[in-house]
C-alpha positions, 0 to 999 in steps of 0.5 A: 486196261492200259498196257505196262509201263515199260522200264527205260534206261535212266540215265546215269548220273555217275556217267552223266557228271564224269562226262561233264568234268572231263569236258571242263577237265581237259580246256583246265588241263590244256590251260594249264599246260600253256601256262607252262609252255609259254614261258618256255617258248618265250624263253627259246625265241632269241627274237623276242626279248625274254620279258614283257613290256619296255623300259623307258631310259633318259631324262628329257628334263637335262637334254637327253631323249627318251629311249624305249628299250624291250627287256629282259627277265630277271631268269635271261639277266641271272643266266648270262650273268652265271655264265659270263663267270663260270668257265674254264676257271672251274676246271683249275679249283681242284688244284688250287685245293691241292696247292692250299689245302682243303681248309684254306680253299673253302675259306678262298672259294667264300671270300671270292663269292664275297667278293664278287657279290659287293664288288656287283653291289658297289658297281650297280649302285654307280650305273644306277645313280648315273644312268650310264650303262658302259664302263666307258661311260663310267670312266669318263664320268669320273674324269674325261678321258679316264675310260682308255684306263677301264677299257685297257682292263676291259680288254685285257680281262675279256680278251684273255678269257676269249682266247683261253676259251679258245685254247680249252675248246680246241685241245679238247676236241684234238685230244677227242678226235685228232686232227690238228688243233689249229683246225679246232680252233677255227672250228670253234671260232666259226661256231662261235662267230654267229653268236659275237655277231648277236646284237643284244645280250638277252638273246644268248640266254639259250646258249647260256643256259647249255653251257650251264647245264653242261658244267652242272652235268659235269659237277654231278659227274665229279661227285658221283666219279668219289663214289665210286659207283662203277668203273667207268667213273671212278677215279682211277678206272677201277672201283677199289683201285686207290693208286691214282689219288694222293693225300689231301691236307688240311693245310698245305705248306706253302709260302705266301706268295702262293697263297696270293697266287691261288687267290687270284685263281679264286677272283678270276673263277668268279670274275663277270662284271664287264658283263654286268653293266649291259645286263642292267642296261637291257633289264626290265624294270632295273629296280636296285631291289631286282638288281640285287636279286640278280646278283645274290641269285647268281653268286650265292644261289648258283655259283657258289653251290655249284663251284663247293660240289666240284671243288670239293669232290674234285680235290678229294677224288685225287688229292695231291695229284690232281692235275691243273686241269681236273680233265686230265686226271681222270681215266680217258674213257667214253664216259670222260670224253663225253664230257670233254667234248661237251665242255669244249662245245660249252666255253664256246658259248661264252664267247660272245659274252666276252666279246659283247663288253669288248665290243661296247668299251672300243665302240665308246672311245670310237665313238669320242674319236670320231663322233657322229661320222661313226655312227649318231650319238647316243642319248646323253643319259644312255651310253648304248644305243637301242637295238633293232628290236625297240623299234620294231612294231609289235606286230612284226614277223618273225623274218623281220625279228630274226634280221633285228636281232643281229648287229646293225651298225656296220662300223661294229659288225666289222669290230666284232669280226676282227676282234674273233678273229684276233682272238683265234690268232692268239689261240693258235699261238699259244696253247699256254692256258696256265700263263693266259689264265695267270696274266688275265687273273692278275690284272684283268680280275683284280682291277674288275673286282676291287679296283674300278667298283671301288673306285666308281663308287667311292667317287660318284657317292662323295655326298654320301659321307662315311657310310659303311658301303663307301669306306668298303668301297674305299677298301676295296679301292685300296686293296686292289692297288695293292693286289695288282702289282704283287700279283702281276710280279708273281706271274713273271717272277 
């Protein structure tokens, strides 16, 4: 008789198949992880340019050579471009409201959002047809010797904006910690200089996209402040305490020329296209179809949206008494010192982009001056010289990366430090942001917007006849010839 059988344990199916798809769960979710993660990373290393692959500029067919240029993402182009505009012309809308009243500044804060997406488009549509990636090219294409023109705007739009950042972030951080403002702004001028130093603008889009996340912040903060939520942002200290706001109109009374005025307020809030021609430059794949996207993206998707909630809020916190820099309105606590610390901190970083569309304009006419005893010509079809990155190998280290992304031109590395420190003189002059802000609106926004887009493209698309885009181009032109003078003359009358 042969022994029972004794039961084994059998195994659990239940336990055995759960033990198999969490084997196979965790190689999924460590997958799915780095698909998240690398694009981050990627986006964080400045020594690496923000998108995969290279484009290829120049056309050997008329005598230029080809140039390989590593590229950047549509993301790295939207966000230096969302913040070479956005800056402290932000703080100044409540009270262009205040000025012009509710009805009217919606309609300005529309029509400069218009404005600066066709003045993009037209200005686009010019460097793309002629391959030329420089204002100074552009200028010269249209008539030898016309880029000392552009240049004179170039400069007087940017370095204006330069020295205004300056302005904004020193008084903000005397006003926070003490101390002397001209030791602020040397503070801010060396926080800033290592950034003017970067050789390309893809590698600012870390520091672009803080600064943006600080002024998002802040127009967060301006429409919860409305609400009232608690004391510590209302308007005026204290929930229920109405004493600080005024009245807020429809319409305001004004005559003409302020009108005029507080729209060129609205150009400048939304001027950015000195930096528009490098960021085509070093885009990958500059297709007019991903240019476009850029642009609406930028304008319409980001700015627009962000400058409606601050404006809006802004204006009706305060009313008629809102001040010329919304800041200044709200009660001065922690939760307002926070933010006025990190808004200076944030126009630091748009610093360097201002400086980037300088620093190519001089190194244009320096390069006509002197030619090849400045530095070796460029392509003749690309009017920026390829960087350090594009002629690295793709197996480099990150020390030889980190030392390409720097200026390598020696003459240039000098311009860009006199031209930090020229601006920190001029900041250290004057503490007017109003009068900075005005001169550089007047003529530097005018002629950006409406003058020069209008007129590249109304030249270089003379084959085109009278098409739609060529008779608003032509618009333009006309308009911004008439807009800068009066608007130059208001400023001084």
């Amino acid at each position: 008789m042969q022994p029972a059988a004794i039961d084994e344990p059998r195994p659990n199916r239940a336990s055995r198949s759960s033990q198999l798809s969490r084997k196979s769960t965790v190689p999924a979710i460590g997958r799915m992880m780095s698909d998240v993660l690398e694009p981050v990373v990627s986006f964080l290393d400045i020594t690496r340019a923000s998108a995969p692959g290279e484009i290829v500029l120049g056309d050997e067919e008329k005598g230029g050579e080809p140039v390989k240029i590593v590229g950047a993402s549509l993301v790295s182009s939207v966000i230096n471009l969302v913040h070479t505009v956005a800056g402290t012309g932000i703080l100044g809308l409540p009270f262009a409201f205040s000025k012009i009243g509710l009805a009217t500044g919606t309609l300005f804060l529309l029509l400069g959002a218009l404005s600066s997406v066709c003045s993009f488009y037209v200005l686009a549509q010019s460097a793309l047809k002629t391959r030329i990636s420089t204002f100074t090219g552009l200028g010269d294409a249209l008539r030898p010797g016309f880029s000392v023109v552009v240049n004179f705007f170039i400069i007087c739009n940017c370095l204006g904006g330069v020295i205004s950042y300056l302005v904004v972030a020193s008084t903000a951080f005397e006003f926070s910690f003490g101390a002397s403002r001209a030791l602020w702004v040397g503070v801010a001028t060396a926080l800033a200089t290592p950034l003017v130093l970067l050789d390309r603008m893809d590698s600012l889009r870390v520091t672009s996209a803080l600064g943006i996340a600080v002024l998002v912040a802040f127009g967060g903060f301006v429409a919860v402040s409305y609400f009232e939520p608690f004391d510590m942002v209302s308007p005026c200290g204290r929930v229920g305490d109405d004493s600080c706001k005024g009245d807020v109109v429809a319409l305001a009374p004004s005559g003409w020329e302020v009108f005029l005025s507080e729209f060129n307020v609205f150009l400048f809030a939304y001027c950015g296209q000195t930096s528009l021609l490098p960021i085509i430059h070093e885009l990958h794949d500059p297709s007019p179809r991903r240019v476009v996207t850029v642009l609406v993206t930028a304008v319409l998707g980001v700015l627009l949206p962000m400058y409606g909630l601050f404006t809006y809020f802004g204006y009706l916190s305060f009313g008629a008494n809102v001040h010329p820099d919304i800041l200044d309105s709200y009660p001065q606590n922690g939760v307002v010192t926070l933010f006025r610390v990190g808004l200076g901190a944030a126009v630091i970083t748009n610093i360097p982009l201002l400086t980037f569309a300088v620093r190519k304009a001089l190194m244009g006419m320096i390069d006509q001056a002197c030619g090849s005893l400045c530095r070796p010509a460029p392509s003749k079809d690309v009017a920026i010289a390829p960087s350090s990155l594009d002629t690295l190998p793709a197996a480099a280290s990150r020390c030889e990366r980190f030392r390409a992304i720097w200026i390598r031109n020696p003459l240039e590395f000098a311009l860009a430090l006199v031209l930090i420190a020229a601006c920190a003189g001029a900041a250290l002059l004057t503490d007017n942001l109003g009068l900075v802000q005005s001169v550089a609106g007047a003529v530097g926004a005018v002629a950006m917007t409406f003058l020069l887009p209008g007129l590249f493209y109304f030249a270089f698309f003379r084959e085109a006849g009278c098409t739609a885009v060529r008779v608003g181009s032509l618009g333009m032109l006309v308009l911004g010839m008439v807009l800068l003078p009066l608007s130059l003359a208001l400023v001084f009358l």
